[in-house]
ZAROKE-491062 format. One record per residue: z, y, x of N, C-alpha, C, CB in turn. Coordinates in steps of 0.2 Angstrom, whole numbers, plus 5000, padded with zeros to 4 digits. Each point is the difference from the previous one (the first is absolute). Glycine has a CB too. Layout:
N
ZYXZYXZYXZYX;...
! end
This chain:
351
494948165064500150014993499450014996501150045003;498949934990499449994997499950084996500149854999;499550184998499950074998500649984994498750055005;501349934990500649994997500650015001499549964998;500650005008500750025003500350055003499849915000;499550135002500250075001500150054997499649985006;500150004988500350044994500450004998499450004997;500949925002500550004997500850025003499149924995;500750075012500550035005500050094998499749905011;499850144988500250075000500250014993499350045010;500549934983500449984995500750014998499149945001;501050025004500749964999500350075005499749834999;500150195005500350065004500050064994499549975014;499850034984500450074994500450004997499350034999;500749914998500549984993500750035002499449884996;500750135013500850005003499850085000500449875009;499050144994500150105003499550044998500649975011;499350034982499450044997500350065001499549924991;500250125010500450105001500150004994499550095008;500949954991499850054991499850055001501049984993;498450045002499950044999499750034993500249975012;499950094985500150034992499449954998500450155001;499049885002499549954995499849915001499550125001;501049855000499949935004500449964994499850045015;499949914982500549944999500349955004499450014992;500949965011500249975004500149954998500350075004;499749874999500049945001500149964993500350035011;500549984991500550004993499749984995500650085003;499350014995499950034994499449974997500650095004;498749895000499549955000500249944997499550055008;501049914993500049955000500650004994499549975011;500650084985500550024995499550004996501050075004;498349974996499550014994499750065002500649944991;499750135013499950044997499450005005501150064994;498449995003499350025004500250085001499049904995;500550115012499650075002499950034995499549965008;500450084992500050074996499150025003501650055000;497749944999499550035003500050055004499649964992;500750085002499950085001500450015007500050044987;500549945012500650025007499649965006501450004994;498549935006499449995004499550045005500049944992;499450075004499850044999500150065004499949944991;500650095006500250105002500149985008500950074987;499849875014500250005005499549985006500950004992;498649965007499349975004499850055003499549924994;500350145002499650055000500450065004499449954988;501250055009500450055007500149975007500850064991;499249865007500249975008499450005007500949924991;498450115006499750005004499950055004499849934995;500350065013500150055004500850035000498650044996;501749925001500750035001500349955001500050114994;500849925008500349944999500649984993499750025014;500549954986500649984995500550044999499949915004;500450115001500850035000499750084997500749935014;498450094988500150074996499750004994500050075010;499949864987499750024992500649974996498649985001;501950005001500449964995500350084995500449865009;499650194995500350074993499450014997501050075006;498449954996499550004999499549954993500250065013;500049874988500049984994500449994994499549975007;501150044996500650004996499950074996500849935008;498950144993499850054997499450004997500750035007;499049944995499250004995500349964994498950005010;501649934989499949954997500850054994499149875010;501050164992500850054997499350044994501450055015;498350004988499750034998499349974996500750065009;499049924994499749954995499849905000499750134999;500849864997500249934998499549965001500750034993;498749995003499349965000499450015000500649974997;498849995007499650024999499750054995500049925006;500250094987499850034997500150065000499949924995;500950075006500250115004499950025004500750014999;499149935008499750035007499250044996500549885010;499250074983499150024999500250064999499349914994;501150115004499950094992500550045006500149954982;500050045025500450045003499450065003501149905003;499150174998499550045002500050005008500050064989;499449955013499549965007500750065007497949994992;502350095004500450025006500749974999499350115002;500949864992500849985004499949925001500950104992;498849865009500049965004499850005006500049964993;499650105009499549995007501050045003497850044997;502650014998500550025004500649965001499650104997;500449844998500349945002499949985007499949984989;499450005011499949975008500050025006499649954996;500550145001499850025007500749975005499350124995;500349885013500549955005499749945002501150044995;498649934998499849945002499549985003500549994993;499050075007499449995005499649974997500649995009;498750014992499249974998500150004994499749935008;500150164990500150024994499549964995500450115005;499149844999499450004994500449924997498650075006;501949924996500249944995500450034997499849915006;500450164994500350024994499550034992501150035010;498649984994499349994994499849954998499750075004;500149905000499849914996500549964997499449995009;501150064992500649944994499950044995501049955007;499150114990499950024994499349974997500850105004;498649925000499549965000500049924996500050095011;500449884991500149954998500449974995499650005009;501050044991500550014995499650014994501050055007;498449984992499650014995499649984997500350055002;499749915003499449954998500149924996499550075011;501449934992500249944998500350034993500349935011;500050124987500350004995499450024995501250045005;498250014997499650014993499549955002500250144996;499749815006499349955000500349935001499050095007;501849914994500249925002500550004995499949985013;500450074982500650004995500650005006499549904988;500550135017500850035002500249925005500450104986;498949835015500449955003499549995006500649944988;499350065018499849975003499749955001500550065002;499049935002499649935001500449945005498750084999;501149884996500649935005499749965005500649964990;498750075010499549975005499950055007499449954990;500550035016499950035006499150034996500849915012;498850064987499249994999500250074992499449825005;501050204993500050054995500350055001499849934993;500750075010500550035005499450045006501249904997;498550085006499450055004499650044997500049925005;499850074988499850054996500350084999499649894997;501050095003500450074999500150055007500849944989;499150125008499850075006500749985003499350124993;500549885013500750035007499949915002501350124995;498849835002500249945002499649985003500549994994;499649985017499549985002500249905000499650155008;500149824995500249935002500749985003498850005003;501750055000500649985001500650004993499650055013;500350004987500150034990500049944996499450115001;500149884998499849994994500249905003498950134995;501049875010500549915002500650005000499349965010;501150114991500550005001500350004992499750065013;500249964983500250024993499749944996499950145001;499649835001499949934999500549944998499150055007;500849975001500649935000500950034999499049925012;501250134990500650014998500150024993500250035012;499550014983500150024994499849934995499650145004;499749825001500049964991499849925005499250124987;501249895019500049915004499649985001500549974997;498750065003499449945003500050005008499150034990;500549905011500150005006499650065006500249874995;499850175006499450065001500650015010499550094981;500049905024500450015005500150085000499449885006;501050164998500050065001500250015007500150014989;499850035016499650015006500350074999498849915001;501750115002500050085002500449985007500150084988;500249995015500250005008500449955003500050105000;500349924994500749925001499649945002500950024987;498949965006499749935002499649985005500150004990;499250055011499850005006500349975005499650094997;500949955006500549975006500249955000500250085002;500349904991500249924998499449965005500450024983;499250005013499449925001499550015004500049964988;499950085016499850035008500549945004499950164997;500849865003500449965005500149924996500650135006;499449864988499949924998499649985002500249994994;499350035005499349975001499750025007499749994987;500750045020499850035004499250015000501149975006;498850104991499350025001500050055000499649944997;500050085011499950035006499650064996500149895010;499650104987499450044998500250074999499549914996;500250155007500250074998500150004993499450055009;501149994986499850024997499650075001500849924997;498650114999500249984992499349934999500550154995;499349835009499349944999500649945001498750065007;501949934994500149954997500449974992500050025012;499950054984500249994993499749954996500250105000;499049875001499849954996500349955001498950054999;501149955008500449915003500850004997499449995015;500950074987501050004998499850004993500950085010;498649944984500149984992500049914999499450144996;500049865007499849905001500649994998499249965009;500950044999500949975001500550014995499850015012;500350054986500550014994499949984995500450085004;499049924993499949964997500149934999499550085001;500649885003500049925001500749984999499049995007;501550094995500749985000500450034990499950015019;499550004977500350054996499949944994499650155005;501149854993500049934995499650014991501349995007;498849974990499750014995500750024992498849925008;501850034996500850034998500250045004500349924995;499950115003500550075002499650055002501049945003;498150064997499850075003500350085001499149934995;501250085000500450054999500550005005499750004989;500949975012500549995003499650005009500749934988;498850025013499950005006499550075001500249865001;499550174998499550075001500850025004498850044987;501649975008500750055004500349985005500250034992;499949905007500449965005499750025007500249884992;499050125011499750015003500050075003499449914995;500650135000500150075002500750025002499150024993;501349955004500650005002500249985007500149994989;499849955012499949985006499950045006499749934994;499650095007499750055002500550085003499049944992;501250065003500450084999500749985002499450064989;501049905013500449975000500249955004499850054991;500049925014499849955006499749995002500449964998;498950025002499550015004499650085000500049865000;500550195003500050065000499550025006501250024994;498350045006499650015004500349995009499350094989;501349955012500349985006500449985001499750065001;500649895000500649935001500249974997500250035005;499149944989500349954998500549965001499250024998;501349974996500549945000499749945001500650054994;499249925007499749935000500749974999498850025009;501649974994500749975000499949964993500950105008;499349964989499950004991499749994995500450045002;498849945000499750004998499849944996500050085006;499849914988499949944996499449985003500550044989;499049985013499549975004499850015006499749994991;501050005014500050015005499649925002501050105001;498849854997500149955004499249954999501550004999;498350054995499450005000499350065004500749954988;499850085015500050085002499449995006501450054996;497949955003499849985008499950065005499549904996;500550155002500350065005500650005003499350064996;501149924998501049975004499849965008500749944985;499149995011499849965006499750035006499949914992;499550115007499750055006500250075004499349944994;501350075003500150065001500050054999500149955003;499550064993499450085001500450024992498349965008;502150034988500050024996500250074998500049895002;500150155004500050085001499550024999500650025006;499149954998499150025001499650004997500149975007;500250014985499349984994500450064993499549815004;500150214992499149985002499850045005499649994988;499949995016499750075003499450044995500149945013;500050144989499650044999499450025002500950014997;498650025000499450025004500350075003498949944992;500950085014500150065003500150074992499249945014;501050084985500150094997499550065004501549964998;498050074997499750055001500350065000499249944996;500850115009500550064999499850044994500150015013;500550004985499950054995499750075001501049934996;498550135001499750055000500550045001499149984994;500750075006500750074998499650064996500749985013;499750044981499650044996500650064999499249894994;500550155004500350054999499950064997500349955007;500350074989499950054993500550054999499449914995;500650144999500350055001500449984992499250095010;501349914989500450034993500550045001499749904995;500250134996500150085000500350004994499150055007;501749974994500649994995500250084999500549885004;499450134988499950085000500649974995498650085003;502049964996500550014995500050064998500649925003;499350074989500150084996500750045000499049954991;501050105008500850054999500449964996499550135000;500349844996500649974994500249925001499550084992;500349905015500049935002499649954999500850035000;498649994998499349954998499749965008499650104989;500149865009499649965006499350004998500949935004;498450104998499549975000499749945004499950104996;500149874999499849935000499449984997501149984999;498449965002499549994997500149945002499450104999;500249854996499849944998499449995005500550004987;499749955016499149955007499849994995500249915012;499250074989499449954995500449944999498950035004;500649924991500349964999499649935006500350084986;499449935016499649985004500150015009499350014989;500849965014500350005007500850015001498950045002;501249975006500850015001500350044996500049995012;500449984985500550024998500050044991500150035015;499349924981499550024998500650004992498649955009;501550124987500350014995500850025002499249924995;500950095011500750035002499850084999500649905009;500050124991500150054999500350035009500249974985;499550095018500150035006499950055000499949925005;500250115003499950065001499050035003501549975002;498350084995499450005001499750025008500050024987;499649955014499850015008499349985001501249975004;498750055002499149975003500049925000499950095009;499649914995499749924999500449995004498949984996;501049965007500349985006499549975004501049984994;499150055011499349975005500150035008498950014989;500649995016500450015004499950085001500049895004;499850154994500150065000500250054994499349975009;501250024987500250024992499950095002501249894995;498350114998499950085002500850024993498050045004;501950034998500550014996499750024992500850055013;499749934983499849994991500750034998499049884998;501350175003500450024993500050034992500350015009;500049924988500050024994500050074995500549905003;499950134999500250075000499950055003500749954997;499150115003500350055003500850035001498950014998;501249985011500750025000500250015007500149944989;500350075015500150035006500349925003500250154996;499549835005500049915002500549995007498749974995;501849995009500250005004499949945002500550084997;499549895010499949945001500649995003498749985000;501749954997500649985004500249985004500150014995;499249975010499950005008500349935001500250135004;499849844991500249915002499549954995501450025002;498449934998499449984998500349934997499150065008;500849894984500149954998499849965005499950044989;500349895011499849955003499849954995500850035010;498849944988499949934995499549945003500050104989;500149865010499749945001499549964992501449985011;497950024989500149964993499649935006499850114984;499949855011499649945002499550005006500050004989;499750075009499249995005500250095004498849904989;501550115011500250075005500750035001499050044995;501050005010500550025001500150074995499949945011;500450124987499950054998500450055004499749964990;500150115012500450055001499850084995500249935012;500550074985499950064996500450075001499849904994;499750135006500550075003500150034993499350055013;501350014989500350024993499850054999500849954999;499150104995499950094997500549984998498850054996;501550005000500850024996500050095000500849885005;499150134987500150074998500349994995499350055003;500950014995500350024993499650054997501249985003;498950004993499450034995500450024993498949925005;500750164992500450044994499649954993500450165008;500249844988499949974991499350054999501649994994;497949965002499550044997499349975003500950114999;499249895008499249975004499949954999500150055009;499349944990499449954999500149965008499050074991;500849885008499849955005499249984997501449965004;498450035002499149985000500149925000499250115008;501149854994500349934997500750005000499249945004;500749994994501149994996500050054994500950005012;499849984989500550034993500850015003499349914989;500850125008500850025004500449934995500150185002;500549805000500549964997500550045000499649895002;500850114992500550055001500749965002499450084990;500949955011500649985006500349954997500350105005;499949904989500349944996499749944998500550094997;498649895005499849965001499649975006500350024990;500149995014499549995008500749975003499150135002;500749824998500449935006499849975003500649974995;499550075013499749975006499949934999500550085007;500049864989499849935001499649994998500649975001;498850074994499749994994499249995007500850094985;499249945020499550015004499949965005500150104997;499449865005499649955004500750035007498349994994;501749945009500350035006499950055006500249904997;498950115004499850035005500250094997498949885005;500950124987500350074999500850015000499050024994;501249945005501050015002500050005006500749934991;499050055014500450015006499650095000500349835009;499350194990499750075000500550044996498849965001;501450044994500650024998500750005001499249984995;500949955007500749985005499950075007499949804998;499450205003500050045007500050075001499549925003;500150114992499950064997500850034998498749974996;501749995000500850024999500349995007500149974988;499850015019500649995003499550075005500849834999;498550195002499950045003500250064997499349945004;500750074989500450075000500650004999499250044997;501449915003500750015002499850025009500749914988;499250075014499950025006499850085003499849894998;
! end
C-alpha cells in the first residue's frame, strides 16, 4: 500500500471510532464546521503527559468549569491551581501552564499561535506540544510523535531499534505518513489507534485498519516492538515529614519553592531528602513517629518518608509554615506524596 493509502485507511477508521472525549471535536463535528477550542487543546496536551486519559477527563472538565479561558486560567492565583492539580503529578507543568496562560493572554490578546515555529516560543511548551496543538487546534501538517504513535510506527515500519535512539527514525517515518488534509483528524486517529488496538500488550491486529500494511504483523514480532533500552535502577532517598495540628484543628503547612519537586505546592515541612535525613522539626513539640514510612515513586527516584505527628497548643510559632485553619485545609488540595502522609498519619492514630 502506497503511504496515502495508509492514511487514508486509518482516516476512514476514525471517522467510524473516534473516542469522545470533553476536549475533542470529532469527526463529524469537523466536517459540520465547528473547530477546536486552542485552549482546551492545549490544557488537555499538557495534562495528558505522563498520564493517562481515563484520570484527566474530571480534571479537565474542572479546570475548564472553573476557568473557561485562557484569560481566567491568566488572572487565577498560582495556590488554587497548583490545588486543582494536585494528583496529577509533574508539578512543574502546572507551573508552566500558568506560565503560559500569561503569556498568551497579556503578550498574544488571550489567542494562541497557529504555528508549531510560534507555539515553541511560549513557557511550558516543548516539540510534542506545540506539534500536537499545531496540527489539532489550527490543522497544519506538523507530525506528532508521543507513546502511542511510537509503537503504531515501530511495528508498521518494523523498527527494531531501541528506543529512545530510535525517535529521529519513527518521526521520519510519521512524518511521511502525516497528510497535508485532515492533519488534525489523523495526529488523533494515530493516537487513538495506539491506545486502543495496537495496545502495548496484545494487540488486536484482527481489527486493525493497518493490519496489512503492518510489517511486524507479517513478521510476527508485533509484541515485541518497540524495543526498549534496558532501565537504570532507580536510587532510594529518604526523608522525614512532620504534621503538627494545633488545639483548634489547624495544619502547618508550608509552600516548596517554586523551583524543583513539587515546586509551589503546598505540604508538610520536613528534611531534605537524601540518604541519611537528619531530623528538622518545624516546631517545637513532643513529636511521635508513627512507625510506618510513605512509599512514593517520582521520575528519577524512589522516596521513603518516615512520619513526626504532634499536637501542638493555639498560640506557638512555628520556625517554618503557617498553620491552615481547619476549615481550609483539603487533603486533595496537596501533591499526592503528602496525602498519602496524611492518608497515613490518620489511619496510625485511629489505631
Amino acid at each position: 500500500m502506497r503511504d496515502e493509502q495508509i492514511t487514508a485507511a486509518l482516516l476512514d477508521w476514525y471517522d467510524r471510532h473516534a473516542r469522545v472525549m470533553p476536549w475533542r471535536v470529532g469527526p463529524g463535528e469537523r466536517r459540520a464546521g465547528v473547530r477546536p477550542d486552542p485552549y482546551a487543546v492545549w490544557l488537555s496536551e499538557v495534562m495528558l503527559q505522563q498520564t493517562t486519559v481515563a484520570a484527566v477527563r474530571d480534571y479537565f472538565r474542572r479546570f475548564t468549569a472553573r476557568w473557561p479561558t485562557v484569560g481566567d486560567l491568566a488572572a487565577a492565583e498560582d495556590g488554587d491551581v497548583m490545588g486543582e492539580w494536585a494528583g496529577l503529578g509533574y508539578y512543574a507543568r502546572a507551573r508552566n501552564l500558568l506560565k503560559c496562560a500569561r503569556v498568551v493572554a497579556g503578550e498574544h490578546g488571550g489567542r494562541f499561535p497557529d504555528s508549531r515555529a510560534e507555539l515553541l516560543k511560549l513557557p511550558g511548551i516543548g516539540p510534542y506540544t506545540a506539534s500536537a496543538v499545531a496540527a489539532i487546534a489550527f490543522d497544519r501538517p506538523e507530525t506528532v510523535l508521543d507513546g502511542n504513535v511510537e509503537r503504531v510506527i515501530s511495528r508498521l515500519r518494523l523498527v527494531e531499534t531501541p528506543l529512545p535512539a530510535a525517535k529521529p527514525e519513527l518521526t521520519d517515518l510519521a512524518g511521511e505518513l502525516t497528510p497535508v488534509e485532515r492533519p488534525g483528524d489523523y495526529a488523533q486517529a494515530v493516537m487513538d489507534l495506539g491506545a486502543t488496538i495496537c495496545t502495548p500488550k496484545s494487540p488486536a491486529c484482527g481489527i486493525c485498519p493497518w493490519r496489512e500494511p503492518c510489517l511486524a504483523r507479517a513478521a510476527g514480532v508485533q509484541a515485541d516492538l518497540p524495543r526498549k533500552a534496558p532501565k537504570k535502577a532507580k536510587p532510594v532517598r529518604y526523608g522525614i515529614a512532620y504534621l503538627a495540628r494545633r488545639a483548634d484543628g489547624a495544619w502547618l503547612l508550608e509552600r516548596r519553592p517554586e523551583s524543583g519537586l513539587l515546586g509551589g505546592m503546598l505540604g508538610w515541612p520536613g528534611s531534605e531528602w537524601g540518604e541519611a535525613p537528619e531530623e528538622a522539626p518545624p516546631v517545637a513539640a513532643e513529636w511521635q513517629d508513627v512507625g510506618a514510612e510513605v512509599r512514593h515513586t517520582f521520575t528519577h527516584f524512589h522516596l521513603r518518608l518516615a512520619l513526626r505527628v504532634a499536637e501542638v497548643p493555639e498560640g506557638v510559632r512555628p520556625e517554618r509554615g503557617s498553620f491552615l485553619p481547619r476549615d481550609r485545609f483539603r487533603p486533595s488540595d496537596l501533591p499526592t506524596v503528602m496525602r498519602k502522609a496524611f492518608d497515613l498519619a490518620a489511619t496510625a492514630r485511629r489505631d
